[in-house]
N, C-alpha and C positions, 0 to 999 in steps of 0.2 A: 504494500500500500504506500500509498506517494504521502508527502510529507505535508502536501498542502492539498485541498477540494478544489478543483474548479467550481466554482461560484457561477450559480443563473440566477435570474429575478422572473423566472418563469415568463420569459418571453419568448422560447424557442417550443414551438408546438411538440405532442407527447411523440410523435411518428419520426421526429428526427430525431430523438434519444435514445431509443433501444440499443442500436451499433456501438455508439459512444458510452452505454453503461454496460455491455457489456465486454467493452473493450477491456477492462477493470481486474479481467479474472474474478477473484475471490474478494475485490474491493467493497466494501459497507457504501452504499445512498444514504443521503437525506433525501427525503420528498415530501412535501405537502401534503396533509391532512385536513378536513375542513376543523377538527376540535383542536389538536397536536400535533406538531412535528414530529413525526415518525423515522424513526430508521429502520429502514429498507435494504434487504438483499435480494436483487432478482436471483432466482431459485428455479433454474427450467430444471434440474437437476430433484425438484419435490415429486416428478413424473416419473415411472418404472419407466426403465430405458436409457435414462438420463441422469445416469450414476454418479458421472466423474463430476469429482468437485463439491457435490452437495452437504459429506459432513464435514469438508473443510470451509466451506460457506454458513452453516449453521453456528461452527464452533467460532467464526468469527464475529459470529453478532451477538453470543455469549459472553466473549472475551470482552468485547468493547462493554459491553451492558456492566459487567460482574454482577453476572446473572447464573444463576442453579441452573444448568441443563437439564432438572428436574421439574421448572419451571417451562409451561408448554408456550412456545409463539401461535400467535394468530397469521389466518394469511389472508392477503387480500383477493378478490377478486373482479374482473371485472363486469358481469351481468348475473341479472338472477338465474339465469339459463344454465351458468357454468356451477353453479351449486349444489346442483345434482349429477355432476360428475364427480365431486369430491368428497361428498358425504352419502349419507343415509337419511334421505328425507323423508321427517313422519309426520310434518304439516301441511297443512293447502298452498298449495301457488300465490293464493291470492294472499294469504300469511305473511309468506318471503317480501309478496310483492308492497304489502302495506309498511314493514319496516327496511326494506332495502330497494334502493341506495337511503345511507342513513346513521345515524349517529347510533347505531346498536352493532353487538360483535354478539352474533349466532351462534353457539354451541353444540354440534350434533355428531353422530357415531361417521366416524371417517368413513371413507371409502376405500377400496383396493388401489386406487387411480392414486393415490399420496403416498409416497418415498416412505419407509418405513423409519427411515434416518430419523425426519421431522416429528417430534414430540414422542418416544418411544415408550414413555412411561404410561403413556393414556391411550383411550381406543376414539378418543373425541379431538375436535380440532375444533378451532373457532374461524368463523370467518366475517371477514369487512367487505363492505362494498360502501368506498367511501362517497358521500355527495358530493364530490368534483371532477369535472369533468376530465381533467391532465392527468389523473388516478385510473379513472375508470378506463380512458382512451390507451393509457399506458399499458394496464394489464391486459388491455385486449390484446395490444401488438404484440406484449410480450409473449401469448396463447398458454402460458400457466401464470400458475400459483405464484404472489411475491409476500415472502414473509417478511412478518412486519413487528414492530415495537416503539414506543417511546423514545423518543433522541433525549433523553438523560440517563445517568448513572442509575443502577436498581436503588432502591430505597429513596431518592431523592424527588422532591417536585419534578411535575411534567412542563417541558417547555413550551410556551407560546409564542417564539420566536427565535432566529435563528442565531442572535447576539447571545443567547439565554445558555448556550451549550457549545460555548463557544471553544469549550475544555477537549472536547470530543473532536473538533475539525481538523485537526493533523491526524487522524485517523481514519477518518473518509475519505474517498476517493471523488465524492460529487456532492455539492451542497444546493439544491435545489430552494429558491426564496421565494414562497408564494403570500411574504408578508405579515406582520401580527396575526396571531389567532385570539379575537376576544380581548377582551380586556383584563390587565396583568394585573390589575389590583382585585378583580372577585375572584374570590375563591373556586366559584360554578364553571369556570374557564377552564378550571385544571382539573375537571371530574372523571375526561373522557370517557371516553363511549360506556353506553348500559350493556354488561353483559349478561346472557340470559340464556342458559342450558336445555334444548327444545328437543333432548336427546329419547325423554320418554313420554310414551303417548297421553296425550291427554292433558301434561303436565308440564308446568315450567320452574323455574329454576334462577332468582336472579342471584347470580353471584358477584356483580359488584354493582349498583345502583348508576355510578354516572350520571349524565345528565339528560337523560330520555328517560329516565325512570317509569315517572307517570302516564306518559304519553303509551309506553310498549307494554306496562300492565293494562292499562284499557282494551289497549288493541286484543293482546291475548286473552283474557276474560269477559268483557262486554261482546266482544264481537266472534269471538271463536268459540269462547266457554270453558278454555282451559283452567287447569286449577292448580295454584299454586303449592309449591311441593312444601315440607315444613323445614327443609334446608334453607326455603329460598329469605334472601337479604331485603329489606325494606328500609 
């Protein structure tokens, strides 16, 4: 990994990045999230087939984090269409389709289609499909899975800017600038996304509240009927 990120201010569209990121090898992204700046490794290698590279790519977004490789990453995607290639889906379409793209991170029984490297300690994987366009555009080109995390140190606040982790940028290889997220003085800014365990029938799961709380229990109980499991976070 090179000593310094090239720097964007997200003015170069998502279709002329791919070549260039992964020109990088095994190099760590930043890239824009619409709640947090996220670090990002493209990960064609989360695909059977597409072996080389992938646990040396996972171990490098651990190492940067000091992060437990027992702790599972999320991965992005980019349509609700590809989500049933990577998991095991036991909700409606219209379900997926009311909280993604969206401030929530989906939790369900993986599929055979995901690198057994990625999260080895769980049979569940989370996924993102974030509400911006340069995300979503990006993961399409990319045609898999890009695993994703927080751009700060584990235990520490999440950043909402890219001056904010600025500790981290000699060890990136690309810093993508899509601008403050939110406002650095609320606290509701650094919640990121609601996540919510949709792995068993009928039932949901929220395992960290975020800032969609409200809005993804409604959805799941008023309108589907699901029932909350007595694990789940309120």
């Amino acid at each position: 990994m090179g000593t310094d990120p090239a720097t964007s201010r997200l003015r170069t569209p998502a279709a002329q990045l791919p070549q260039h990121l992964l020109a990088g090898g095994d190099g760590v992204q930043e890239l824009p999230l619409p709640l947090l700046h996220g670090v990002q490794q493209l990960l064609g290698a989360l695909i059977p087939g597409r072996l080389r590279g992938c646990s040396a790519a996972l171990g490098c977004v651990y190492r940067l984090k000091g992060r437990s490789e027992a702790k599972p990453l999320a991965v992005c995607l980019g349509r609700v269409a590809d989500v049933y290639r990577y998991c095991q889906v036991r909700v409606p379409k219209e379900l997926l389709e009311d909280l993604l793209p969206g401030p929530v991170t989906l939790v369900m029984q993986r599929s055979g289609e995901l690198n057994k490297d990625l999260n080895p300690f769980t049979p569940l994987v989370g996924i993102r499909i974030p509400n911006h366009a340069f995300m979503q555009d990006l993961a399409q080109m990319f045609g898999g899975p890009i695993a994703l995390t927080s751009a700060n140190l584990s235990s520490q606040a999440s950043s909402l800017s890219v001056e904010e982790f600025q500790d981290l940028w000699p060890h990136l290889s690309l810093v993508i600038d899509g601008g403050p997220i939110g406002d650095s003085h609320s606290p509701e800014c650094r919640l990121g996304s609601t996540v919510v365990d949709l792995s068993v029938p009928g039932k949901f799961t929220i395992i960290r509240p975020g800032c969609a709380l409200e809005n993804t229990t409604t959805i799941l109980q008023q309108k589907y009927g699901l029932l909350p499991s007595q694990g789940s976070c309120s």
